[in-house]
C-alpha positions as CSV (number, residue, x, y, z in Angstrom):
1,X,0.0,0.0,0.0
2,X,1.2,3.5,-1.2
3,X,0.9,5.5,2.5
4,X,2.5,8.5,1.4
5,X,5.3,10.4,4.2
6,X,2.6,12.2,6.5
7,X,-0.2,11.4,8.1
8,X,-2.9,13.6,10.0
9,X,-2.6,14.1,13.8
10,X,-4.8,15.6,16.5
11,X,-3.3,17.1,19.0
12,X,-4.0,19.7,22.1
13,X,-2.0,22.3,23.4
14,X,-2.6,24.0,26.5
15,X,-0.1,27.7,26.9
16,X,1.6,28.9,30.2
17,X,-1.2,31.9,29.2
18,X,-4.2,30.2,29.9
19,X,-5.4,29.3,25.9
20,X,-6.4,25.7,24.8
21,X,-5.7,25.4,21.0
22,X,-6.7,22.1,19.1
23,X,-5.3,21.5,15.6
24,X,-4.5,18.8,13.1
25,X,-0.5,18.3,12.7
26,X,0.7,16.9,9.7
27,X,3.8,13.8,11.3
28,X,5.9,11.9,9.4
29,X,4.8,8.1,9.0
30,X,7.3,6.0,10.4
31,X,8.8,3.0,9.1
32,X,8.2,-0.2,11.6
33,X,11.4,-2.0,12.6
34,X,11.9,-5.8,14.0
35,X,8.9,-6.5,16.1
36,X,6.6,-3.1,15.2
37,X,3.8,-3.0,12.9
38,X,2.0,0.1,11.1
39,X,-1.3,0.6,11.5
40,X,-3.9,2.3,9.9
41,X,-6.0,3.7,12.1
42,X,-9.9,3.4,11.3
43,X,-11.7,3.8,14.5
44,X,-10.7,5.1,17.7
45,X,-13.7,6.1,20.2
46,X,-13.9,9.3,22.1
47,X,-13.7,8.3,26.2
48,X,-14.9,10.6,28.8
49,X,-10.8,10.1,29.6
50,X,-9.7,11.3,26.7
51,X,-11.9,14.8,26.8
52,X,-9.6,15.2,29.9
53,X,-6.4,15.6,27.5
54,X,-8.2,16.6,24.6
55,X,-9.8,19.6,25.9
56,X,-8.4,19.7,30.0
57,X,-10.0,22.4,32.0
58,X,-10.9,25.0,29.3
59,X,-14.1,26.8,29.6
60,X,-15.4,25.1,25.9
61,X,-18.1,28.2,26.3
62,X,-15.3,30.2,24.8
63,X,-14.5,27.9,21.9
64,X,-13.5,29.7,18.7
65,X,-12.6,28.0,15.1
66,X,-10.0,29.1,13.3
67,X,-7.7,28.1,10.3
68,X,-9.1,26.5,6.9
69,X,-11.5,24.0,5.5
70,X,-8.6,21.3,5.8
71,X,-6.5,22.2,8.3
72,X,-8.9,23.1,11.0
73,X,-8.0,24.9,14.7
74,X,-10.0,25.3,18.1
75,X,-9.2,27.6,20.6
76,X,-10.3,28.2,24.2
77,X,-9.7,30.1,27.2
78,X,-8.6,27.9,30.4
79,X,-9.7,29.9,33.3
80,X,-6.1,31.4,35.2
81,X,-6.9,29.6,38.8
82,X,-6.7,26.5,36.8
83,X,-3.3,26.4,35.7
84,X,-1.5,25.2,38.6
85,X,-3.0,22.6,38.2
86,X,-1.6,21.5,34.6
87,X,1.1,22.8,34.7
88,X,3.8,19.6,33.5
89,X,1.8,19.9,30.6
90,X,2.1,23.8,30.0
91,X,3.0,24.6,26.8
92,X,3.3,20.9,24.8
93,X,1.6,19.7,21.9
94,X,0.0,16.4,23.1
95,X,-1.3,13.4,20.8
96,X,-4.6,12.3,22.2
97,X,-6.8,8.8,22.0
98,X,-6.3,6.4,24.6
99,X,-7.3,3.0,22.1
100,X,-8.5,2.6,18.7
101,X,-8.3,0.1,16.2
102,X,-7.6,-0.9,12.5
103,X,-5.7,-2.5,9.5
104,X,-1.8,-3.2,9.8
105,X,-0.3,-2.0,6.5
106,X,3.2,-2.5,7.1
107,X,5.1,-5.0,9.4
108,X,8.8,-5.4,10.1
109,X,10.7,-8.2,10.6
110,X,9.1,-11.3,13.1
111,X,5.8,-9.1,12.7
112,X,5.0,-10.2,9.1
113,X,2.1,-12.7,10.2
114,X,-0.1,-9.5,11.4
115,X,-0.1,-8.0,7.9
116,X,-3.3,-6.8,6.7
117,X,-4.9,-8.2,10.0
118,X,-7.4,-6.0,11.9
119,X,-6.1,-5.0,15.2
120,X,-7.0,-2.9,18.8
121,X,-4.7,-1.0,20.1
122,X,-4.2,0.8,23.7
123,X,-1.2,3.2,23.7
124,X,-2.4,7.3,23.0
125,X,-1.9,8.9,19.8
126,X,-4.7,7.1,18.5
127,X,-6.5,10.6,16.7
128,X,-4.2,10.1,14.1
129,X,-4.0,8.0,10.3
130,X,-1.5,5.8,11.4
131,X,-0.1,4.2,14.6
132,X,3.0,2.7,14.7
133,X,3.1,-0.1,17.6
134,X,4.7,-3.4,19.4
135,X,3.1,-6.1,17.4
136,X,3.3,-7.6,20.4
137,X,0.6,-5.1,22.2
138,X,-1.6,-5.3,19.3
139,X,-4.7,-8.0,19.4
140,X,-5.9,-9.2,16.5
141,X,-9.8,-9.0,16.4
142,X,-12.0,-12.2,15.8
143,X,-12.8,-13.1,12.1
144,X,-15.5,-10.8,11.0
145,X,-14.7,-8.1,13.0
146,X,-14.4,-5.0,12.0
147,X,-12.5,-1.7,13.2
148,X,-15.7,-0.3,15.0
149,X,-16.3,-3.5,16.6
150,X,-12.7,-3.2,18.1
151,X,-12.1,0.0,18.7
152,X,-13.3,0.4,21.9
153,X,-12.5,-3.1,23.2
154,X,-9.9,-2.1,26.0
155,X,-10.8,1.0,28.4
156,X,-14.8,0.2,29.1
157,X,-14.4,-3.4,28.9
158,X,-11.6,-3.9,31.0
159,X,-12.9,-1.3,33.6
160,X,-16.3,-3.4,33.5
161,X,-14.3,-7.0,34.0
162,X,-12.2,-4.8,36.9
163,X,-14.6,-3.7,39.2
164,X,-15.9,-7.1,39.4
165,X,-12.2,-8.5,39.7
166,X,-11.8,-6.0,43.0
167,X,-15.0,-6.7,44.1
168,X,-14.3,-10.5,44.3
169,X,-10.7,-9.6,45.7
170,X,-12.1,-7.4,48.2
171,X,-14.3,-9.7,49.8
172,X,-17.7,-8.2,48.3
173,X,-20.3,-10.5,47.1
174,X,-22.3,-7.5,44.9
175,X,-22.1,-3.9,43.8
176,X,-23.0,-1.1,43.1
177,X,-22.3,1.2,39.7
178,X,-23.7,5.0,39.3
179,X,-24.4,6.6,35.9
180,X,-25.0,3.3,34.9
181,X,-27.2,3.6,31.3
182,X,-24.0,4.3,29.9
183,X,-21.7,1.7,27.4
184,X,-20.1,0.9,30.5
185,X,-23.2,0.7,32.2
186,X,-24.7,-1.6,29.8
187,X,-21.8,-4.1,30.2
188,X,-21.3,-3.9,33.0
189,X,-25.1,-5.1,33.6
190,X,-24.6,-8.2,31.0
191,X,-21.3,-9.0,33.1
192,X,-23.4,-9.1,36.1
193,X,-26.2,-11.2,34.5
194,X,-23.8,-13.5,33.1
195,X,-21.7,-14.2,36.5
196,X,-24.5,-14.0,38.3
197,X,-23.2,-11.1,40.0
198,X,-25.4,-9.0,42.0
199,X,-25.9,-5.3,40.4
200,X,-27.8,-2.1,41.7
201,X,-28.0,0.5,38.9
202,X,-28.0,3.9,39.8
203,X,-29.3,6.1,37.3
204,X,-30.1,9.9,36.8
205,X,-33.7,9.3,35.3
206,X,-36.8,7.2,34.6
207,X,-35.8,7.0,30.3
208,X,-32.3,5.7,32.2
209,X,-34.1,3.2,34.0
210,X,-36.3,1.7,31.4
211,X,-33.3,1.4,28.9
212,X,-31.4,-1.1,31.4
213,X,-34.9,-2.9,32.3
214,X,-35.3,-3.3,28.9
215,X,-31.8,-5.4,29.0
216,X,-32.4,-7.3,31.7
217,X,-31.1,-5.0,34.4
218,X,-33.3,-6.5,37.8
219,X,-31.8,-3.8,39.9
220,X,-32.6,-0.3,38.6
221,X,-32.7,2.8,41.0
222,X,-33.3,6.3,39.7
223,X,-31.9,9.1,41.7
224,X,-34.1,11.9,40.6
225,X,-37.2,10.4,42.2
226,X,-38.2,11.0,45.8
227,X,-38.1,8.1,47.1
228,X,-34.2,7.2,45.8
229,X,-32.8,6.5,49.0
230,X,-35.6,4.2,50.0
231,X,-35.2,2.3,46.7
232,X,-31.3,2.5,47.0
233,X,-31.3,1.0,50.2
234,X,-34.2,-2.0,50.0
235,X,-32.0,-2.7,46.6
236,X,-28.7,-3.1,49.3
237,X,-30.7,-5.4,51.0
238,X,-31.8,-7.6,48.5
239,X,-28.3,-7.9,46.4
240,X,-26.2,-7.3,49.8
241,X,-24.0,-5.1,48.2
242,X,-21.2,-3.4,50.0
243,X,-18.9,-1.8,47.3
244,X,-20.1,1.1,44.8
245,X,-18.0,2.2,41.6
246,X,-19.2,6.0,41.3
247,X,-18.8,7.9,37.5
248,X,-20.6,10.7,39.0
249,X,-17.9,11.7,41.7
250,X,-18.8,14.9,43.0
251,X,-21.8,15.9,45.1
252,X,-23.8,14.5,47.9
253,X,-24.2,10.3,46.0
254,X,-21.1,8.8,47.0
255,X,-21.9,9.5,51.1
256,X,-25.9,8.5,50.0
257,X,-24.7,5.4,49.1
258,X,-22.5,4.9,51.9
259,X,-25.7,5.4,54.1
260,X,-27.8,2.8,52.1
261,X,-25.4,0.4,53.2
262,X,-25.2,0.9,56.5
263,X,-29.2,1.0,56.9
264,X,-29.0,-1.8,54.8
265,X,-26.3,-3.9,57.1
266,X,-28.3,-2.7,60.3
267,X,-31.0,-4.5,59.1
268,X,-29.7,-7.7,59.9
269,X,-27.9,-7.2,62.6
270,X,-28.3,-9.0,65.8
271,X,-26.7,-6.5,68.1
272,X,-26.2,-3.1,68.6
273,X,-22.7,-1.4,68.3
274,X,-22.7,2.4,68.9
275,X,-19.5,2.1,66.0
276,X,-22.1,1.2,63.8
277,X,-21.9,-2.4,61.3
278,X,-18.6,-3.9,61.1
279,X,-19.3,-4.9,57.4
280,X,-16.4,-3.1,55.5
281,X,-17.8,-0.6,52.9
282,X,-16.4,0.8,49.6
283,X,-16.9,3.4,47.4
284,X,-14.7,3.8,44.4
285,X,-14.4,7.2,42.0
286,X,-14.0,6.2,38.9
287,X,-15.4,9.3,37.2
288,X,-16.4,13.1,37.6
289,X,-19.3,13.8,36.3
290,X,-19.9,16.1,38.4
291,X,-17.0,18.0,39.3
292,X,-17.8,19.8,42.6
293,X,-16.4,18.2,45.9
294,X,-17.1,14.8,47.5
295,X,-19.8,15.3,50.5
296,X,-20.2,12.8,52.9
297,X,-22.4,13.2,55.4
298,X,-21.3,10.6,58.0
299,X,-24.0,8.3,59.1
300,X,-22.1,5.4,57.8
301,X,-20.4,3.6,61.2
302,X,-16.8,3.6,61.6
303,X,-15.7,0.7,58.8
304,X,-16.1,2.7,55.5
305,X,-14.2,3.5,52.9
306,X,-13.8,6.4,50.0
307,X,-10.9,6.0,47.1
308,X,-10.3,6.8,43.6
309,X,-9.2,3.8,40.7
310,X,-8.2,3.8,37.4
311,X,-8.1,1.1,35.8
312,X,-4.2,1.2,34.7
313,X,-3.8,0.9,38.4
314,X,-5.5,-1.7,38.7
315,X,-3.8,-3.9,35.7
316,X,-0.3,-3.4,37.4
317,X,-1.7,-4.4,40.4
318,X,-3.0,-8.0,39.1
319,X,0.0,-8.3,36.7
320,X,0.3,-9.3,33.0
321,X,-0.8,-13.4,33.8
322,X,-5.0,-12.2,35.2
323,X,-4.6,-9.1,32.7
324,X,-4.2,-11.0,29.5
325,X,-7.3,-13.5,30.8
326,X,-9.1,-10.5,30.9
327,X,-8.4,-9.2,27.6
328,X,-9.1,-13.2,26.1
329,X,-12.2,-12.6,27.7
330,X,-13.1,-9.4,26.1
331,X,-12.0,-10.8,22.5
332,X,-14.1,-13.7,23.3
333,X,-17.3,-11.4,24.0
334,X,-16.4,-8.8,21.7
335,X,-19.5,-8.9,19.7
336,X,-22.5,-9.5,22.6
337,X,-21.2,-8.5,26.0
338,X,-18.5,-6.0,25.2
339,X,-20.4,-4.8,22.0
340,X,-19.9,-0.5,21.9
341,X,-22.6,1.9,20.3
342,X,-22.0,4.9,18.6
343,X,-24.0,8.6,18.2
344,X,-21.9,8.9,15.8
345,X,-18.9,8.5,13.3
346,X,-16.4,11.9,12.3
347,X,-13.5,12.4,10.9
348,X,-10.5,14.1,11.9
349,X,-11.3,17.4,10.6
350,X,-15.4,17.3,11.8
351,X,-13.5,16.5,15.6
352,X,-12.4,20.1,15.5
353,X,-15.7,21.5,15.0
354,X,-16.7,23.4,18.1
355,X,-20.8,22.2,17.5
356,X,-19.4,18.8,17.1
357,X,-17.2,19.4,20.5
358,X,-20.1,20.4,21.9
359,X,-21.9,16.9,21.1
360,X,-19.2,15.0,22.4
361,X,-18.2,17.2,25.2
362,X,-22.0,16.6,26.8
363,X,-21.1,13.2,27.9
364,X,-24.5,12.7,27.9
365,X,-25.2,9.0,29.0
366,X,-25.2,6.3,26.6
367,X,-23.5,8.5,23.9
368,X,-20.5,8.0,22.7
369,X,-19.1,9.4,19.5
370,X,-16.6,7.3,16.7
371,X,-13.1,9.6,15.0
372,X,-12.7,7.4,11.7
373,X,-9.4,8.6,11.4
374,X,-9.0,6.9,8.0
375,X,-11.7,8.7,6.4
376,X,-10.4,11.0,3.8
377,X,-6.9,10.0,3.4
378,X,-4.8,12.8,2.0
């Protein structure tokens, strides 16, 4: 295949001044030695982790387009207070895309039996036409499959398959999981149903609800109606959950939940303890939705628990051996419990648009939204 010597690549910049500016870079395609492979890149999804590189703490409100039809720039003003806060990434052009997926095109030497396989990739940089990468970190996909089907195969599936893992290696027989209509969501719930893991949905509203009813979700809990706490907590009792993974991370949930469980606990005690239940319980921040402060409102006992993870930490922490089952797992499923749905598919150049930023930036739940970065090769 003719690739040409440059290939398109978004990237983000953030200046010491307090100005986001988004642009297409024109790199040079590398050539793959022993053991790499090239890959042309035909899907890579847009994560609510990647907005956090992508566009950091600008104020999108401000956004401005700028440069041409083809070569395309954003800019935004990041609020001054904010800065401090960035600041080993002040001034540096940044690649962005956390996993994607597509065609090898070129292969060096030992790599050869990947060429013009279909592949997923996790490694950044992915916003761009081609990827060069370890052949031995790519994963081919399951005949049949194609680039979309792939592309999001490693951040939401492996989070989904890790909050179980830690909730089994923990010592919890159930769980909990907030914003939970989302992709994630959604698998998560078919991971559940599957194990036979018990699942408490927490959702924002009723359309929320009925979407993971209508999967098979048993558990469903909606915390806009007025009796959520009530719900949440006869839902605690019935799965006997005692660990939450919370998207939402700011605001008053996290310590709701918290509470739920310790009503929930005290409902089957047989003795009083002025400590409260000595059933350990977790929450987990995973997310921030919501970016205001944690409030927890301490009516919980004394054996509770409040943490963030990130599911990088958590591969290190079970080491390459259970990550690699995982993964096996995830290929095996790709199609029915680890399938991904899209809004929508743009290109490179339509990612810089600031109404399509202000699709993607919604995070609305159950939306997600496809760069094709293959799509108009030039």
């Amino acid at each position: 295949m003719n690739v040409g010597n440059q290939g398109l690549q978004l990237r983000s910049r953030i200046s010491a001044a307090g100005e986001l500016e988004l642009s297409l870079a024109r790199v040079d395609v590398p050539e793959p030695a022993a053991g790499d492979v090239l890959v042309r890149v035909d899907a890579s999804p847009i994560n609510p982790s990647d907005l956090g590189l992508l566009l950091g703490p600008a104020d999108m409100s401000t956004a401005r387009a700028g440069g041409t039809a083809d070569s395309p720039t954003v800019t935004a003003t990041v609020p001054q207070h904010l800065l401090k806060g960035i600041a080993a990434r002040l001034d540096q052009s940044m690649p962005v895309g956390n996993e994607g997926a597509g065609v090898v095109i070129k292969a060096g030497a030992g790599a050869e039996k990947l060429l013009g396989k279909t592949v997923a990739m996790l490694g950044g940089a992915m916003y761009a036409q081609y990827r060069l990468m370890k052949a031995a970190d790519c994963m081919v996909l399951p005949e049949g499959a194609t680039a979309a089907d792939g592309a999001s195969c490693f951040v939401n599936p492996l989070t989904a398959l890790g909050m179980t893992e830690t909730m089994r290696m923990e010592g919890h027989k159930a769980l909990v999981h907030t914003a939970a209509a989302s992709n994630l969501g959604q698998m998560l719930n078919k991971i559940c149903l599957k194990d036979g893991i018990g699942l408490v949905n927490v959702v924002r509203s009723a359309g929320q609800a009925k979407l993971l009813r209508d999967i098979g979700a048993v558990h469903v809990v909606d915390s806009s109606a007025p009796t959520f706490v009530e719900n949440l907590t006869e839902a605690l009792v019935q799965t006997g959950a005692t660990i939450a993974f919370d998207a939402i991370g700011g605001g008053k949930l996290a310590g709701q939940i918290l509470n739920a469980m310790e009503v929930a606990a005290n409902r089957t005690a047989t003795s009083y303890s002025r400590y409260g239940s000595t059933t350990h319980k977790q929450v987990y921040i995973y997310g921030s939705l919501d970016t205001r402060s944690v409030e927890i409102e301490r009516r919980a006992g004394m054996a509770w628990g409040v943490g963030g993870w990130l599911l990088t930490y958590f591969l290190v922490k079970i080491g390459p051996e259970a990550a690699q089952k995982l993964r096996e797992r995830v290929m095996a499923e790709l199609k029915t419990t680890f399938a991904s749905h899209y809004t929508a598919e743009i290109s490179l150049v339509e990612a810089l648009k600031p109404e399509i930023i202000a699709a993607y930036n919604k995070r609305a739940t159950g939306e997600k939204y496809l760069i094709v970065p293959s799509r108009n090769l030039r």
